[in-house]
VOGU-3710 file (C-alpha; in Angstrom, 3 decimals, decimal comma):
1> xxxxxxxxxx> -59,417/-39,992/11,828  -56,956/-41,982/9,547  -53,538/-41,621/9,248  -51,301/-40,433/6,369  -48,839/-42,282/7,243  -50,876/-45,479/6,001  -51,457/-45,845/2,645  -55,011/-46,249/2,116  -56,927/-48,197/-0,797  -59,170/-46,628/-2,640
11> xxxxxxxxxx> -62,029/-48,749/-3,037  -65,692/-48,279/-5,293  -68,271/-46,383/-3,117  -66,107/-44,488/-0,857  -64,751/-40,875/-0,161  -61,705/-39,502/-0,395  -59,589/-36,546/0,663  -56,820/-36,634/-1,575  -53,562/-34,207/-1,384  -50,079/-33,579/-2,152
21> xxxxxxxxxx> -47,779/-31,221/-2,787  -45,032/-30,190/-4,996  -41,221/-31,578/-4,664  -39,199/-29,904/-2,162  -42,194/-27,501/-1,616  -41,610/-25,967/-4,974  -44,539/-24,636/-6,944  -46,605/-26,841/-8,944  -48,930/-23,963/-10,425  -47,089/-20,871/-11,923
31> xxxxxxxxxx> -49,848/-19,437/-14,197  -53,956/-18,967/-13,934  -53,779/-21,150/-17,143  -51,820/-23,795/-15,245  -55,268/-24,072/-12,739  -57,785/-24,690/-15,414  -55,241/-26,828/-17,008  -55,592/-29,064/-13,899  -58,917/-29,312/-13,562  -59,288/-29,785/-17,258
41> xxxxxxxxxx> -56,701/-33,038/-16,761  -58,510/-33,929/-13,581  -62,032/-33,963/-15,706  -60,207/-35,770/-18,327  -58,836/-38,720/-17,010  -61,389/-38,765/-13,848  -64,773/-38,179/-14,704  -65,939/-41,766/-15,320  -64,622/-43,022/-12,328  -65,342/-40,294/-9,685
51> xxxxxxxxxx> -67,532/-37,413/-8,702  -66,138/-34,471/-7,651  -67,651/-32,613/-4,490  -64,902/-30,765/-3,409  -61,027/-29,531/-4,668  -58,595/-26,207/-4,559  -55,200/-25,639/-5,733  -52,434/-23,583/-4,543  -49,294/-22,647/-5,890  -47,160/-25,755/-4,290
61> xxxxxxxxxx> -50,148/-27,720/-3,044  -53,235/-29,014/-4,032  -56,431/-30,967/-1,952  -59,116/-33,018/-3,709  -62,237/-35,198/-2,251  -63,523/-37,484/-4,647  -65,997/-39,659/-4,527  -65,407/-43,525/-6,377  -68,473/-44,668/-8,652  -69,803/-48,089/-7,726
71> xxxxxxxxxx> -69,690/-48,959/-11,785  -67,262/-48,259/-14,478  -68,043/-48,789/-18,438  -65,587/-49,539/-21,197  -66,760/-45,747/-22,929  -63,873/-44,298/-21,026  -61,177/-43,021/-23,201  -58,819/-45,984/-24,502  -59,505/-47,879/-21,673  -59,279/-51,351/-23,395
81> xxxxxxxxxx> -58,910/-53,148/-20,106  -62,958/-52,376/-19,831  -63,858/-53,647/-22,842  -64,744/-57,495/-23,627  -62,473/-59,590/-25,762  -64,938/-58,349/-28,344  -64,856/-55,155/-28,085  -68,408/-54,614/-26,578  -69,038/-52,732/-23,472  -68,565/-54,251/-20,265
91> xxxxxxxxxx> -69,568/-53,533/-16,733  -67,087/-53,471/-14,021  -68,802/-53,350/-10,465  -65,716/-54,970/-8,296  -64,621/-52,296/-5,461  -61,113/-53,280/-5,605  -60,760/-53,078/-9,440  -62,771/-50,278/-9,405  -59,946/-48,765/-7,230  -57,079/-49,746/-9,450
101> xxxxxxxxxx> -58,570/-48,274/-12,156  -58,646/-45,060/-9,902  -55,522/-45,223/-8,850  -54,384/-45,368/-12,883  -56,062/-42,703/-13,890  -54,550/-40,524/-10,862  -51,121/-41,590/-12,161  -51,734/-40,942/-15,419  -52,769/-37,597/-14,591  -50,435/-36,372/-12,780
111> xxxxxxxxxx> -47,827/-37,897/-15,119  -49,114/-35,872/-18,212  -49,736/-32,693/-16,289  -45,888/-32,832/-14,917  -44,711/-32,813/-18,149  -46,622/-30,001/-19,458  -45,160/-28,025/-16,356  -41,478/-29,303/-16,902  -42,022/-28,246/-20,435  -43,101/-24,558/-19,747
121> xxxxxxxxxx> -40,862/-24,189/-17,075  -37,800/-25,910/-18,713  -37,099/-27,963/-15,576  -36,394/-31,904/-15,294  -37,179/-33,926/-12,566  -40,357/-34,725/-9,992  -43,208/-31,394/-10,083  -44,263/-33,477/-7,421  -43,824/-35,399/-4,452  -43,260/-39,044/-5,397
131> xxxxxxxxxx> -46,594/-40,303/-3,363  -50,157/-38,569/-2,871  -51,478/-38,764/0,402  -54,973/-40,003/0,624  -57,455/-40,477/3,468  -60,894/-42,676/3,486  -63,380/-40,478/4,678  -65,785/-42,965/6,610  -68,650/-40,731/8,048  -70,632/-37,732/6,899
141> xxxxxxxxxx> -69,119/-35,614/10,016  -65,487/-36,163/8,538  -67,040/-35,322/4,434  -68,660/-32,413/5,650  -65,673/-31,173/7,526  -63,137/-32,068/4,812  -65,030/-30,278/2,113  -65,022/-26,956/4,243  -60,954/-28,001/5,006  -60,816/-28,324/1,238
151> xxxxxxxxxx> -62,258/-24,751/0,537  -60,671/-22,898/3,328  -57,124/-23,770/2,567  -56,469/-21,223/0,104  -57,006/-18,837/3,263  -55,571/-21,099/5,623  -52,220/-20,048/4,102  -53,232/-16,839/2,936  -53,692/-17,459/-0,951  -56,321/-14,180/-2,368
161> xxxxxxxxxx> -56,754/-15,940/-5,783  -58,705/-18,487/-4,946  -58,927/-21,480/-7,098  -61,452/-23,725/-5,256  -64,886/-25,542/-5,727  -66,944/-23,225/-3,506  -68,171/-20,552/-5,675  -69,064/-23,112/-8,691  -71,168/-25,211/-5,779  -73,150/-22,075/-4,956
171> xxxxxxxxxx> -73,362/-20,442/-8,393  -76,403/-21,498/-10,657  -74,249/-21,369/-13,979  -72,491/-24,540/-15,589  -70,166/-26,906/-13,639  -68,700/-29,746/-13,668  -68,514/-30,163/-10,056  -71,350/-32,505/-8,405  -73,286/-29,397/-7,221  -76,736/-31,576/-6,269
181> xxxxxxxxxx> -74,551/-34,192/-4,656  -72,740/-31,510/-2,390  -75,805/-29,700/-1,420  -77,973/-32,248/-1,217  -74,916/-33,759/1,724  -75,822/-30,241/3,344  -79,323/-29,696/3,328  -79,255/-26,840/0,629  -77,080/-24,040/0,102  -77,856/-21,905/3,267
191> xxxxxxxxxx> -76,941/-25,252/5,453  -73,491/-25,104/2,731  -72,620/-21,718/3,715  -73,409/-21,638/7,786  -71,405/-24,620/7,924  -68,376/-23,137/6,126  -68,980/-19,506/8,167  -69,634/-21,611/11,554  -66,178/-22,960/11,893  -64,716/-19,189/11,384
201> xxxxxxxxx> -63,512/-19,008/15,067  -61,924/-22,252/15,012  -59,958/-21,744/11,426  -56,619/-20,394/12,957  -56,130/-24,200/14,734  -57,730/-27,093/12,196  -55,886/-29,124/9,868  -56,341/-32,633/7,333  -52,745/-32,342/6,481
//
């Protein structure tokens, strides 16, 4: 299992559990309209770069697993280092640029939605701390296990709103999450669901963090 002590790159094609938390263990969520502001952001500045099988947010935490497209286009929003010297759309299919891009968008992300918080909260000063933690998630044994980390948390540490990804993967109403991708990783929704009820004896001792 990787470390998070080493700073991983993100690179096109690959999974990854990302996490962090806020500064000094402060809160980084204070309002339900804080949440969907998040994932709003997270849609925002992400969705042409990643797909999305997994996240939930807690009041000074959050835990994401993305996975990196293998090709970006210059359609994302004011993204002029995409677009040809002309202006017309270009491809981008290089892993490590891919990742850079990634990594930009993250910032940029977090950046505006640290504001917003500073602002309603009339606070200066990091909302979070300075560096994300992210791990490469190199097998399906590791996916399937961090996705079910991802959604348990919230009970892990005893959170009863529950802002995670699990109900919009088995719900049959709109979503931005990759719902086919997800269950198609599991073998269908019944698979989804044993998998996330089978490790219910062993919850008590796991961690990713």
């Amino acid at each position: 299992m990787p470390s998070i002590k080493t700073l991983t790159p993100i690179l096109a094609g690959g999974y990854y559990h990302i996490f962090n938390r806020g500064a000094n263990r402060q809160n980084i969520f204070y309002t339900s309209a804080n949440y969907d502001y998040f994932l709003n952001l997270l849609h925002k500045f992400l969705s042409d770069y990643v797909h999305f099988p997994a996240y939930a947010l807690l009041p000074n935490h959050f835990h994401l697993v993305l996975k990196i497209k293998t090709e970006l286009f210059s359609e994302e929003r004011g993204n002029r280092s995409l677009k040809e010297e002309n202006g017309s759309l270009k491809s981008v299919t290089d892993e490590e640029q891919i990742g850079r891009e990634v990594v930009r968008q993250l910032k940029r992300m977090f950046i505006t939605y640290a504001m917003a918080i500073n602002k309603q909260e009339n606070r200066s000063g990091n909302l979070f701390d300075p560096k994300y933690k992210r791990l490469e998630i190199c097998d399906q044994s590791y996916l399937e296990y961090a996705i079910f980390y991802t959604h348990f948390n919230p009970e892990k540490h005893g959170i009863a709103n529950n802002f995670s990804s699990y109900k919009a993967i088995l719900g049959n109403g709109r979503t931005k999450m990759d719902r086919k991708l997800i269950l198609d990783l599991f073998e269908g929704k019944e698979s989804f669901v044993d998998y996330h009820e089978g490790w219910h004896e062993e919850r008590k001792e796991i961690t990713l963090e």
